[in-house]
C-alpha positions in Angstrom: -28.6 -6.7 -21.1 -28.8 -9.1 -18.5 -27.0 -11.9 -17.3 -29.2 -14.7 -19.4 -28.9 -12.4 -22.3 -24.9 -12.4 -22.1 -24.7 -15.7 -21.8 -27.8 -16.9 -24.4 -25.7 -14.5 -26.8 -22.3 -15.8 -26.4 -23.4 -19.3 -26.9 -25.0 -18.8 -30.3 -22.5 -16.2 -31.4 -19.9 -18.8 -30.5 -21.8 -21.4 -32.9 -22.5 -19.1 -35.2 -18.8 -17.5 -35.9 -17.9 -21.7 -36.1 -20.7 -22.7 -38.0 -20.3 -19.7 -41.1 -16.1 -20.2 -41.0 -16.9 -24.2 -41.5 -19.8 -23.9 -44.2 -17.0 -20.7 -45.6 -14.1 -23.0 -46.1 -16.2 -26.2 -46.8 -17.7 -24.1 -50.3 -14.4 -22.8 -51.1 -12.9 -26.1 -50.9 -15.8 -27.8 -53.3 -15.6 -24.7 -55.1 -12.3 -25.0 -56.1 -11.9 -28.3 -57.2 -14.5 -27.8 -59.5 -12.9 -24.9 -60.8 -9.2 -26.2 -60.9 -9.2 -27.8 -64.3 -10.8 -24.4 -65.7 -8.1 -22.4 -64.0 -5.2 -24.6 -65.2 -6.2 -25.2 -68.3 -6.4 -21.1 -69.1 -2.7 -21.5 -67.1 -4.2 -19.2 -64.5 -1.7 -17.7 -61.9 -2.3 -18.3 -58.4 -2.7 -14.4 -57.3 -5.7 -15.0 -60.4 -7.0 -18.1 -58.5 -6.9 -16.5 -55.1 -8.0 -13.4 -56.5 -12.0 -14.8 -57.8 -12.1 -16.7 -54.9 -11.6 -14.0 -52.3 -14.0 -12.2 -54.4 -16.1 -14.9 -54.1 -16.4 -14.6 -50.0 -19.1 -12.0 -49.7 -21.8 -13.2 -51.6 -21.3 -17.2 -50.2 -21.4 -15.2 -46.4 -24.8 -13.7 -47.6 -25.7 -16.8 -49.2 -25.1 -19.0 -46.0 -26.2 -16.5 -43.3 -29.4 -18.2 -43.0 -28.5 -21.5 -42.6 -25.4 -21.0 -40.0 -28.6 -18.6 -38.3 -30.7 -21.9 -38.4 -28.2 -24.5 -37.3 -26.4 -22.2 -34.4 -30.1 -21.9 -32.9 -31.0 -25.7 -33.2 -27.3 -26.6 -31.6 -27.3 -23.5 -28.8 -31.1 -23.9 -27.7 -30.3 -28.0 -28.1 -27.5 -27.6 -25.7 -29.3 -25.7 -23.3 -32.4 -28.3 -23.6 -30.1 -31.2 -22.9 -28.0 -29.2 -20.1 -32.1 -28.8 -18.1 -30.7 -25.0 -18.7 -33.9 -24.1 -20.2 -36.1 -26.7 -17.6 -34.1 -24.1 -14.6 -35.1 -20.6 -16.5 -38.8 -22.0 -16.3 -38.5 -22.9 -12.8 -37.3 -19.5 -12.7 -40.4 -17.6 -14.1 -38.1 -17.2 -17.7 -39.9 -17.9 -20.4 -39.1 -19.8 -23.8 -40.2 -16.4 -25.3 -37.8 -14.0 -23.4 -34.5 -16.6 -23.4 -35.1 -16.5 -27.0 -35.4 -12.9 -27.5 -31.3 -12.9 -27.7 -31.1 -14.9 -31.0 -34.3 -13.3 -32.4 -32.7 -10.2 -32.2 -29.3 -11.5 -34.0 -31.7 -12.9 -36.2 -32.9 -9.1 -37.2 -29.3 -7.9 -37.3 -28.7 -11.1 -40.0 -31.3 -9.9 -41.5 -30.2 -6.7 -41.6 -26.5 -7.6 -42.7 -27.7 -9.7 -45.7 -29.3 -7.1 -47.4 -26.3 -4.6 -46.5 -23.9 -7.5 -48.4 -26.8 -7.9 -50.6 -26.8 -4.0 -51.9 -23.4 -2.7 -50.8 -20.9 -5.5 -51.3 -21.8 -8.5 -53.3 -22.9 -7.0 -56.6 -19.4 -5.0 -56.8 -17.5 -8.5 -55.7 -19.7 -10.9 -58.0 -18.9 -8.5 -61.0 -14.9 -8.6 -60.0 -14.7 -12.6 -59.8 -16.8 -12.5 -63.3 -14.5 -10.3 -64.8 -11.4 -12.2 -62.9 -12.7 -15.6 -64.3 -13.5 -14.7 -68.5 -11.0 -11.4 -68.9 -8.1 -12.4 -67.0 -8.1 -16.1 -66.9 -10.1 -17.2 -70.2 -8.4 -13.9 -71.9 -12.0 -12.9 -73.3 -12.2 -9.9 -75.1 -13.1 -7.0 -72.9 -15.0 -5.7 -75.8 -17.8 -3.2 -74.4 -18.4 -1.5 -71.5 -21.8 -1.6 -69.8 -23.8 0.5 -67.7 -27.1 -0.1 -66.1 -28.6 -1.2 -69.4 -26.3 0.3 -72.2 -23.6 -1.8 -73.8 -21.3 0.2 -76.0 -18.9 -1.5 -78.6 -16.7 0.4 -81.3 -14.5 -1.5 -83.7 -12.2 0.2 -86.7 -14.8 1.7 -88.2 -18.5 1.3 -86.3 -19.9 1.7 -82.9 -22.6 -1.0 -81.4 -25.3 0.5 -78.8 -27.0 -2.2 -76.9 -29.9 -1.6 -74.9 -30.5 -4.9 -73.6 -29.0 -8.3 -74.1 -31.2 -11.5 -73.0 -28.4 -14.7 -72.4 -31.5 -17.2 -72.1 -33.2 -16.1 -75.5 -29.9 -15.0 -77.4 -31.7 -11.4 -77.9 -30.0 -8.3 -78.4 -33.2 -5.6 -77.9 -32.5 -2.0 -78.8 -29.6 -2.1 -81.4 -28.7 1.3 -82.9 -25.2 0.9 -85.2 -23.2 3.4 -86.5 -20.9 3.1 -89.8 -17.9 5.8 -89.8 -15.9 6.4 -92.7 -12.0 6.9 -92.6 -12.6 10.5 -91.5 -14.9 9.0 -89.0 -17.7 10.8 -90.4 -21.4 9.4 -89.8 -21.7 7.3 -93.4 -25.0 5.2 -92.2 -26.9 4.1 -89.5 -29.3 1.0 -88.4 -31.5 1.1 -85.7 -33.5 -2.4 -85.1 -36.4 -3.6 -82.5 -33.9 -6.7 -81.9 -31.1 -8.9 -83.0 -31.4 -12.7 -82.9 -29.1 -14.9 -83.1 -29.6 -17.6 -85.9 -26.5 -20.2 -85.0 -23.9 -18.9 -87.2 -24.6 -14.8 -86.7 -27.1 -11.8 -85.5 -29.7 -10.7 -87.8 -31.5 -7.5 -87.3 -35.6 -7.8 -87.1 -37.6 -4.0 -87.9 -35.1 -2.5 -89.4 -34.6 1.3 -90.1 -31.7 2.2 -92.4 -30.3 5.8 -92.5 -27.8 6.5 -95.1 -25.9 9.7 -95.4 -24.3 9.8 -98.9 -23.5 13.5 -99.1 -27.0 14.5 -100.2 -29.0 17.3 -98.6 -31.3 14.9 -97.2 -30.6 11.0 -96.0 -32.1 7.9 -97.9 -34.3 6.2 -95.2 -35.0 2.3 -95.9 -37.1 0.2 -93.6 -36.6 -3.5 -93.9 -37.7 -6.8 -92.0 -34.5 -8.5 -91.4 -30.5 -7.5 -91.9 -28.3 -10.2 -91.2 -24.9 -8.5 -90.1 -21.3 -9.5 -89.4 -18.6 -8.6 -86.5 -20.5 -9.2 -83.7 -19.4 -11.4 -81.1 -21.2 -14.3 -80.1 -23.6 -14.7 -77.4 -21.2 -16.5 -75.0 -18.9 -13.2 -75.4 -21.4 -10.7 -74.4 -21.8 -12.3 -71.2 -18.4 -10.4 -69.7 -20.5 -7.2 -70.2 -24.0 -8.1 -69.1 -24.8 -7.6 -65.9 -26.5 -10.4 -64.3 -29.4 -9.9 -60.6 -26.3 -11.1 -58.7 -24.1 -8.3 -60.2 -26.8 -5.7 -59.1 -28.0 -3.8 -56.0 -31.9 -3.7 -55.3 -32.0 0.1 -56.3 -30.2 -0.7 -59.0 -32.2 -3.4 -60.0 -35.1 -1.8 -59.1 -34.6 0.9 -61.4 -33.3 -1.6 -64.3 -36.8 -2.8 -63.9 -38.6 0.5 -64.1 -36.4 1.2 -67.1 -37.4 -2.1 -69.0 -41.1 -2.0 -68.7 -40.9 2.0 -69.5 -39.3 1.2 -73.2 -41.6 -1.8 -73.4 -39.6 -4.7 -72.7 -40.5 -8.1 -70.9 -39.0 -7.4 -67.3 -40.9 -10.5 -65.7 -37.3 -12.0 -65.0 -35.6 -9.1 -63.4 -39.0 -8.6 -60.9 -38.9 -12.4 -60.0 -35.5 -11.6 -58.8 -36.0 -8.3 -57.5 -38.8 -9.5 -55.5 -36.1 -12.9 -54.5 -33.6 -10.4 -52.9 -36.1 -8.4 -50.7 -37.9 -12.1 -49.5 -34.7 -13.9 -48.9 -33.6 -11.0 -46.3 -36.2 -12.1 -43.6 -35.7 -15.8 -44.3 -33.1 -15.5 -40.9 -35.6 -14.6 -38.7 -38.3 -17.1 -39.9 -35.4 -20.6 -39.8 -34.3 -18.7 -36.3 -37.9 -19.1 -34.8 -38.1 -22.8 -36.1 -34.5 -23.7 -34.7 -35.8 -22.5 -31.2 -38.9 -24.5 -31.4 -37.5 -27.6 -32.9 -35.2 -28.8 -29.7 -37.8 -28.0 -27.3 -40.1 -30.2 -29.2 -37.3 -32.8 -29.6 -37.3 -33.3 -25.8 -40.7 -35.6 -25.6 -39.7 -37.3 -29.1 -36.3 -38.1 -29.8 -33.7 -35.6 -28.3 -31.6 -33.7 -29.8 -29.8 -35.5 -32.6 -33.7 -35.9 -34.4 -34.4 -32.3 -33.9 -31.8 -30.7 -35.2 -32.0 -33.3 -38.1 -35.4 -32.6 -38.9 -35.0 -28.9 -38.9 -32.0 -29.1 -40.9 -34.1 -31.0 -43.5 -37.2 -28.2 -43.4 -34.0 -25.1 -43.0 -32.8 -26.7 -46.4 -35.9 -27.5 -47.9 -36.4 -23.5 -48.3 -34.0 -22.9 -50.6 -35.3 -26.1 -52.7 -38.7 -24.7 -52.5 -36.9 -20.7 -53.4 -35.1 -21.4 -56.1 -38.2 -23.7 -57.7 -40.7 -20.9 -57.3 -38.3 -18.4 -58.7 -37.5 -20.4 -61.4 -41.2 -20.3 -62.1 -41.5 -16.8 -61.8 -39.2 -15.9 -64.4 -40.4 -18.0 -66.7 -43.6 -16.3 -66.3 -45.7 -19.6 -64.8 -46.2 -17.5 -61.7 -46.4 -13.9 -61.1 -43.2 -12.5 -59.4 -44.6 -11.7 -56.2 -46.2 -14.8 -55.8 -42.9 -17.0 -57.1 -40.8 -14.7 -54.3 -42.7 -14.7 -51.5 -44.9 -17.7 -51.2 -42.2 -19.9 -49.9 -41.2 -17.2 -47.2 -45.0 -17.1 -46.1 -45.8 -20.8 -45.8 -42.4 -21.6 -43.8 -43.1 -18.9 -41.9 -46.8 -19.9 -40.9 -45.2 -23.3 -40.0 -42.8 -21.3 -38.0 -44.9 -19.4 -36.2 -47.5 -22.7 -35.4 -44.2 -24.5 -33.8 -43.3 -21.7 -32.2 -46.4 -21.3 -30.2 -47.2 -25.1 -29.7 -44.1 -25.1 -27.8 -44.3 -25.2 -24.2 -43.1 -22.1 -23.0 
């Protein structure tokens, strides 16, 4: 590494470290006024209160990566513009290309790191501050246990299986009940395509009823619709259903391989799947633009404008990201199209400014 390199690195690793630690605390500190009312309401304790919002760290670092990555490139190669540091490395026979080489390779590492926090860290911390929040402060029910796509729940006298549970529809899909009696015998079972919730209670749709009454062989029923009791209600389930955000990309991955192999619409989980492999190179592509931007700022403005406009286009992304997404789960677009499409145009625009620039 030479000397430039050293010193090109320290200057955005500098603005980086201050940039993250102010977005950091600036979040926390919206964050938890909005949440305060919640927390005293449920007379929270303050190791509770500390507790979801430490949990909280990891994925708001991952969530914010990009944008400290975009604004410590605009203010370090800004500076340096403004300094004539960059007018005496051209002088110099230094490129624009190789003095940015430095922050395009921390830009790779962010990248890198985001999808670490991404698969290692934030699904285990998102699920703690869930479970923090509705078990511990709200004193929800921890009623079932979930894994991957099974929810298990047992009262006094039956046990609930849950294949998949859809918070935007209200849809249970895969049911399979089993009745005990005192001796905790099997005394009937019901296995349904789905249960919907009406408003007041679930009602099971494709019904197969299996009663064991001591007979050699069990009366099978099939029926249409079962409205049943004891269930909780929608808003409970959602301490045991695992949300993107709660999950890995293997593990997502392989929730979505699981869905469409049993038939089910898995058109949400892809969108998102597909949203957490594009949003790990979005640190490179804003990197590229916040080196262009301040040397195209010095003919038209300085500075202040540049870093302004790309602020505007860095923020713009996630705008754009979470509209396409949203449009991907609902089906409008397919998932691949809805993930990456803002990643490619931004980065055709990045990689236009990047080469106009006078190198």
């Amino acid at each position: 590494m030479t000397v430039l390199d050293r010193y090109v690195s320290r200057e955005f690793l500098m603005t980086f470290g201050f940039v993250l630690l102010a977005f950091l605390c600036l979040y926390m500190l919206v964050d938890f006024f909005e949440r305060i009312r919640m927390f005293l309401s449920n007379s929270a304790t303050p190791g509770q209160i500390v507790a979801y919002h430490l949990y909280t760290v990891p994925s708001i670092v991952a969530m914010m990566m990009p944008a400290c990555v975009l604004l410590a490139t605009l203010i370090t190669f800004g500076l340096l513009s403004r300094n004539q540091e960059i007018v005496a490395m051209k002088a110099n026979g230094i490129s624009l290309y190789r003095a940015a080489l430095p922050v395009v390779a921390f830009s790779i590492a962010a990248c890198a790191l985001n999808f670490l926090l991404n698969e290692f860290v934030t699904p285990a911390s998102n699920w703690k501050a869930e479970y923090v929040k509705y078990v511990e402060v709200q004193k929800k029910k921890e009623w079932g246990t979930f894994k991957q796509n099974q929810i298990w729940y047992k009262s006094q006298s039956t046990i609930y299986n849950f294949k998949l549970f859809s918070p935007s529809e209200n849809t249970i899909r895969g049911v399979t009940i089993h009745h005990l009696d005192a001796g905790f015998a099997l005394r009937s079972r019901l296995d349904a395509r789905e249960a919907v919730w009406t408003g007041e209670r679930w009602e099971l749709r494709d019904v197969l009823r299996t009663t064991f009454d001591g007979r050699d062989f069990p009366a099978i029923e099939r029926l249409a619709a079962l409205p049943i009791e004891n269930i909780e209600k929608p808003e409970d389930l959602y301490v045991v259903q695992k949300s993107a955000d709660q999950m890995g990309f293997r593990e997502l991955r392989d929730y979505v391989r699981k869905l469409r192999g049993e038939g089910y619409d898995a058109t949400r989980y892809e969108t998102d799947l597909q949203g957490k492999i594009a949003f790990v190179f979005v640190s490179l592509i804003l990197a590229l633009i916040g080196v262009a931007f301040p040397m195209r700022s010095e003919r038209s403005g300085g500075i202040a404008q540049g870093i302004g406009i790309g602020v505007i286009i860095g923020f713009s992304y996630w705008i754009v990201f979470a509209f396409m997404l949203s449009l991907g789960r609902s089906g409008t677009l397919p998932p691949v199209v809805a993930a990456w499409a803002t990643n490619v145009i931004l980065g055709i625009v990045a990689g236009v400014m990047f080469r106009r620039v006078n190198t």
